[in-house]
BAFI-3210 file (N, C-alpha, C; in Angstrom, 3 decimals, decimal comma, padded with zeros to 6 digits):
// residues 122
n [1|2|3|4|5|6|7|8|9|10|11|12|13|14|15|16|17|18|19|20|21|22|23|24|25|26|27|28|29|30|31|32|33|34|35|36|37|38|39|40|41|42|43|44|45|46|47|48|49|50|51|52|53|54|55|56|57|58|59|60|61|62|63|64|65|66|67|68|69|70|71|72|73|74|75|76|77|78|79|80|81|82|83|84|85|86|87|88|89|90|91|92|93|94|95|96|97|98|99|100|101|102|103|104|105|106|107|108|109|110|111|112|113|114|115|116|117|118|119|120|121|122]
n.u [-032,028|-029,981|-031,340|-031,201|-030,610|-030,478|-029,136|-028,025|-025,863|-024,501|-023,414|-021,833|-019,962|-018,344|-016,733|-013,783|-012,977|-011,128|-009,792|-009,412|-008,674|-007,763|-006,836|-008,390|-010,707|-009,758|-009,671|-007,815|-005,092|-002,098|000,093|-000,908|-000,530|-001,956|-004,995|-005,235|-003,064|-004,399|-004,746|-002,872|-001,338|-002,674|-001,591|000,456|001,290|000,401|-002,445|-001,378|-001,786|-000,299|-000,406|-003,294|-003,413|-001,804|-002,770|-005,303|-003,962|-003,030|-005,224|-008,166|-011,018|-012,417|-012,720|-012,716|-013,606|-013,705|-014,496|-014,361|-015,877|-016,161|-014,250|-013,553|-014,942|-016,507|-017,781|-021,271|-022,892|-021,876|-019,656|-018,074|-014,677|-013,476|-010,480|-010,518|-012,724|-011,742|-009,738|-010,590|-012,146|-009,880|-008,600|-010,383|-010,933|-008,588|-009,132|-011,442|-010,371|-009,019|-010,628|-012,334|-014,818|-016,389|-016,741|-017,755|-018,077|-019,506|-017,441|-016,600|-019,491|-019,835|-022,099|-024,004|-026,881|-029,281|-027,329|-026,249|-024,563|-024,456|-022,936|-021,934|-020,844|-020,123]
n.v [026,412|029,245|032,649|035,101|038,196|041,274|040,875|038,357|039,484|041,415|038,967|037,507|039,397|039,774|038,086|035,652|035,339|036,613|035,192|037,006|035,685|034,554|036,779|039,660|038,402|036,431|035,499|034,997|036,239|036,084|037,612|039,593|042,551|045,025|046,789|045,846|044,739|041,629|041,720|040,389|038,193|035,484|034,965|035,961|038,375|041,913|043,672|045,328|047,398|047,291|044,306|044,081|045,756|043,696|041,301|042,238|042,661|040,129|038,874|039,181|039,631|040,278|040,484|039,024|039,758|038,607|039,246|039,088|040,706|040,717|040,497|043,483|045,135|047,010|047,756|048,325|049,425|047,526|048,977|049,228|048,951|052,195|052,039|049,794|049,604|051,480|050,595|048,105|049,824|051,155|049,076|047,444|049,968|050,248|047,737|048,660|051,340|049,926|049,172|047,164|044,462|044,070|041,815|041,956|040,526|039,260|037,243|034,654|035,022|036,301|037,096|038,383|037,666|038,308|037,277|034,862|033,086|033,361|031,413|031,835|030,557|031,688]
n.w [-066,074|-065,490|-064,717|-065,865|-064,919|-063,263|-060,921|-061,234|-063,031|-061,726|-060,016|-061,526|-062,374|-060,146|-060,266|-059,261|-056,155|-053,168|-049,703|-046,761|-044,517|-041,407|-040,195|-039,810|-038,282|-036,487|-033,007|-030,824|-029,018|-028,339|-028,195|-027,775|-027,747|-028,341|-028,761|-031,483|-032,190|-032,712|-035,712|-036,596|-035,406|-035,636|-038,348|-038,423|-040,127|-041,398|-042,793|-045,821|-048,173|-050,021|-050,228|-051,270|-053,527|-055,120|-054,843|-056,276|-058,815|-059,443|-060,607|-059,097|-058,426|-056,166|-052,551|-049,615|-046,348|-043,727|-040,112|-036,780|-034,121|-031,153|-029,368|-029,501|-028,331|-025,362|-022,468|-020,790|-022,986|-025,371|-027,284|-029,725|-030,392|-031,743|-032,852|-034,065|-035,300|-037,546|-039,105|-040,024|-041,420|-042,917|-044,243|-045,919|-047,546|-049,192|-051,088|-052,038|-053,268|-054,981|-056,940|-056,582|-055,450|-052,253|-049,809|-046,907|-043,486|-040,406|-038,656|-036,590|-034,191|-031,177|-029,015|-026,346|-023,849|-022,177|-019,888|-021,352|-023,415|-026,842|-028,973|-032,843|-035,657|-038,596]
ca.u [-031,384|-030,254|-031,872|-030,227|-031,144|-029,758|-028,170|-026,756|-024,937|-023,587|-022,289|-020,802|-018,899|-017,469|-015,890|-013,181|-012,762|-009,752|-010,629|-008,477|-008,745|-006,603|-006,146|-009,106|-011,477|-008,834|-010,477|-007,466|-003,999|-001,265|000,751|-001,566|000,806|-003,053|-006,235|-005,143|-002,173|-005,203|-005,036|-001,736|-001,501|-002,286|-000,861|002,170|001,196|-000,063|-002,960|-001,102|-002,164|000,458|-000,815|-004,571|-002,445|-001,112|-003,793|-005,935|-003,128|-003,420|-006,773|-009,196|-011,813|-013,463|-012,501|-013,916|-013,301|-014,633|-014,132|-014,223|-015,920|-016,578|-012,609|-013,237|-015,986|-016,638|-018,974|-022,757|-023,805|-020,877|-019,629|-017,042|-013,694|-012,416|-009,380|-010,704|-013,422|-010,772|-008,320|-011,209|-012,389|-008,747|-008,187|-011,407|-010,901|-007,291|-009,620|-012,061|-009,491|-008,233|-012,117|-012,691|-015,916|-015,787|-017,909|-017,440|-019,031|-019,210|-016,968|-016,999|-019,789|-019,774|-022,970|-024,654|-027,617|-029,931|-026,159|-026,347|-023,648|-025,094|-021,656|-022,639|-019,806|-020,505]
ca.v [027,558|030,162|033,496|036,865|039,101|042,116|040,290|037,210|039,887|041,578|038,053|037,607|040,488|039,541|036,877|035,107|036,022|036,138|035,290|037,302|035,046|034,423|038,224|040,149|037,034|035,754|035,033|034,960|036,736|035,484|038,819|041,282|043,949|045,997|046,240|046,155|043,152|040,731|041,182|039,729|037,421|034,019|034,969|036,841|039,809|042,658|043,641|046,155|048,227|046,519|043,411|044,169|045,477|041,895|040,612|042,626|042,411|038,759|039,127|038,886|041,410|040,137|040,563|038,547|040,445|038,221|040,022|039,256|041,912|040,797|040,751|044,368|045,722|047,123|048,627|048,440|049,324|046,967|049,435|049,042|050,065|052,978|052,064|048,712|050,051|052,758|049,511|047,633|050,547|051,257|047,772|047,491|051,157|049,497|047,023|050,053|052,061|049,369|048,952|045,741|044,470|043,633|040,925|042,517|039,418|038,709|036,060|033,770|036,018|036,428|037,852|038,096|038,047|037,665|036,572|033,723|033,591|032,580|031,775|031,227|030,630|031,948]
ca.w [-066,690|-064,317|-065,331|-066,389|-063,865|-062,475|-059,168|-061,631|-063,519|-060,280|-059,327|-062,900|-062,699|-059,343|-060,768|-058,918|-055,156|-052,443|-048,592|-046,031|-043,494|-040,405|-040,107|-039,092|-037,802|-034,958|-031,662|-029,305|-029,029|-027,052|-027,863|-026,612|-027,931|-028,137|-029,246|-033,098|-033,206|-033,213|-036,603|-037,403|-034,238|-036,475|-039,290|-038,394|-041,441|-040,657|-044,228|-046,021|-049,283|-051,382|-050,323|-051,873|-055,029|-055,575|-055,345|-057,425|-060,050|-059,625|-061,434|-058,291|-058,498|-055,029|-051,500|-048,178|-045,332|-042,456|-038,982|-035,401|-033,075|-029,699|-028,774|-029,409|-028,164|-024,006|-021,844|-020,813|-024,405|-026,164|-028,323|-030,699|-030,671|-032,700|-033,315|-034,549|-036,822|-038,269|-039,147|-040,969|-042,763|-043,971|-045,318|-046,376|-048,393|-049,954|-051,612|-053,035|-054,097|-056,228|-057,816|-056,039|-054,381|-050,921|-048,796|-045,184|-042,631|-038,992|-038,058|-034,756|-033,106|-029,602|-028,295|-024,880|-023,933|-020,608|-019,240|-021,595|-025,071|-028,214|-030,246|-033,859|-036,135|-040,410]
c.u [-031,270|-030,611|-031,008|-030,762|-030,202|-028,547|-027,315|-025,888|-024,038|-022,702|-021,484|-019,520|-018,023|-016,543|-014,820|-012,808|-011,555|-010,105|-009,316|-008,575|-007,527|-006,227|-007,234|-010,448|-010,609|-009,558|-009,649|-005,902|-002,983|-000,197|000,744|-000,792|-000,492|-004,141|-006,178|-004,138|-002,942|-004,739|-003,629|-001,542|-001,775|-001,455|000,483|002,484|000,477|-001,135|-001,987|-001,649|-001,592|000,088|-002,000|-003,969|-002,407|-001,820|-005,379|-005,240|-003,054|-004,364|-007,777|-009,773|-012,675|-012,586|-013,010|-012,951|-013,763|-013,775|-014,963|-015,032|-015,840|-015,619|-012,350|-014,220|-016,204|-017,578|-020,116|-023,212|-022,948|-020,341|-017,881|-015,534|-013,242|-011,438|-009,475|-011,432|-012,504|-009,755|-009,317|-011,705|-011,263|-008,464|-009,616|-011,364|-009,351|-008,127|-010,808|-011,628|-009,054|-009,898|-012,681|-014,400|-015,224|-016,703|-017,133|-018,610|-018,465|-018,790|-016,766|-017,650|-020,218|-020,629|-023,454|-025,704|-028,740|-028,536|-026,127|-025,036|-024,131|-023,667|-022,479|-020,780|-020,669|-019,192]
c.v [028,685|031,852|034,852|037,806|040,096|041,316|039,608|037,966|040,076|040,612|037,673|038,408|040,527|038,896|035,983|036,192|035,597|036,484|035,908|036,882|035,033|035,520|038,645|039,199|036,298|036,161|035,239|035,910|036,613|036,793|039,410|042,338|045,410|045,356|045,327|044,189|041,877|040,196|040,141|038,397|035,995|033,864|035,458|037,961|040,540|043,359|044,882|046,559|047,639|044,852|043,205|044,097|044,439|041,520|040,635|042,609|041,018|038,210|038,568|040,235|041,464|039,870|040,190|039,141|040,007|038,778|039,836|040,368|041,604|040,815|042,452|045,660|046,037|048,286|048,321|048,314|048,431|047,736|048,941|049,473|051,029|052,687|050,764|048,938|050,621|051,922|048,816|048,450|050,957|049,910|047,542|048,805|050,343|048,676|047,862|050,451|051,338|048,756|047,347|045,269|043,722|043,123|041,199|041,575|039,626|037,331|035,225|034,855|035,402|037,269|037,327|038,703|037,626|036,657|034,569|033,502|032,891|032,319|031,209|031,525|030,830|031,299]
c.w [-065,654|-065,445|-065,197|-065,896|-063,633|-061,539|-060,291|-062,209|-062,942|-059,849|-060,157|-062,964|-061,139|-059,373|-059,442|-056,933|-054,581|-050,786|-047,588|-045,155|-042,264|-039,838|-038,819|-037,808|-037,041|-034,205|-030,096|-029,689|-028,484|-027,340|-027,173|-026,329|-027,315|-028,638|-031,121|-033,617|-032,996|-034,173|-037,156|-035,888|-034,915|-037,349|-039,884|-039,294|-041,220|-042,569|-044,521|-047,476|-050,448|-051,871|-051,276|-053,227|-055,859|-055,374|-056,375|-058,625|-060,256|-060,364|-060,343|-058,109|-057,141|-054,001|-050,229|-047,028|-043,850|-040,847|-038,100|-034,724|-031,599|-028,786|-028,743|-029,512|-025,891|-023,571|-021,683|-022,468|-025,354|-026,978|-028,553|-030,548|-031,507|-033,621|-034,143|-036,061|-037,949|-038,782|-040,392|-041,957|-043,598|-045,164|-046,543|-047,700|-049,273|-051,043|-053,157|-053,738|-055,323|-056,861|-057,626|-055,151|-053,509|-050,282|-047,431|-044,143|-041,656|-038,785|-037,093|-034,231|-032,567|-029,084|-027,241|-024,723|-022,727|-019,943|-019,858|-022,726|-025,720|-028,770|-031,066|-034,953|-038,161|-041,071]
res [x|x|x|x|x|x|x|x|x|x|x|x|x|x|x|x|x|x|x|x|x|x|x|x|x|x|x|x|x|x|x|x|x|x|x|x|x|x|x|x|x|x|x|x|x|x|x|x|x|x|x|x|x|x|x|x|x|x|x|x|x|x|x|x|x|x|x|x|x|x|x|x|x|x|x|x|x|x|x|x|x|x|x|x|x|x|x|x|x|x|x|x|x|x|x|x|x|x|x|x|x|x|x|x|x|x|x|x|x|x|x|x|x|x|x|x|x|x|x|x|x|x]
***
């Protein structure tokens, strides 16, 4: 019997999810327009607001957001890009706005470490 808990409700009420794949979680770019047309670079669509829409009107109340960093990250300390973060938190906010939960994951990561790379794929 699974038990009626707090969490199982939470996942109850997530109900049915929708995976944005191919977008933000690309690895390579043969454009290389910038830092940003990653995201459309497999999939040839770039996320837009209307898109989320339609698919929250679709009746999906859940959002997977799996995302890439290490294509967009430089420097000694690795940091992040800007313009990258400021792209996932918009799409990511499209999904909010429309009263959606959102599973935000690391996808193919690419870390280094004693000049070694761990890849681990989720």
């Amino acid at each position: 019997e699974i038990p009626d808990t707090d969490g199982m409700k939470f996942v109850r009420d997530m109900k049915i999810g929708w995976n944005l794949g191919n977008t933000f979680d690309a690895i390579t770019n043969a454009q290389k327009e910038d830092d940003l047309s990653i995201e459309w670079s497999w999939c040839g669509e770039k996320t837009t607001k209307e898109m989320i829409d339609a698919v929250k009107a679709a009746g999906f109340k859940t959002l997977r957001l799996p995302v890439s960093w290490h294509n967009h990250v430089s420097g000694d300390h690795y940091t992040i890009s800007e313009a990258w973060l400021d792209r996932v938190q918009e799409v990511l906010d499209y999904a909010v706005d429309d009263d959606m939960y959102v599973i935000l994951n690391i996808s193919k990561g690419f870390f280094k470490f004693s000049h070694k790379f761990f890849i681990w794929n989720f």
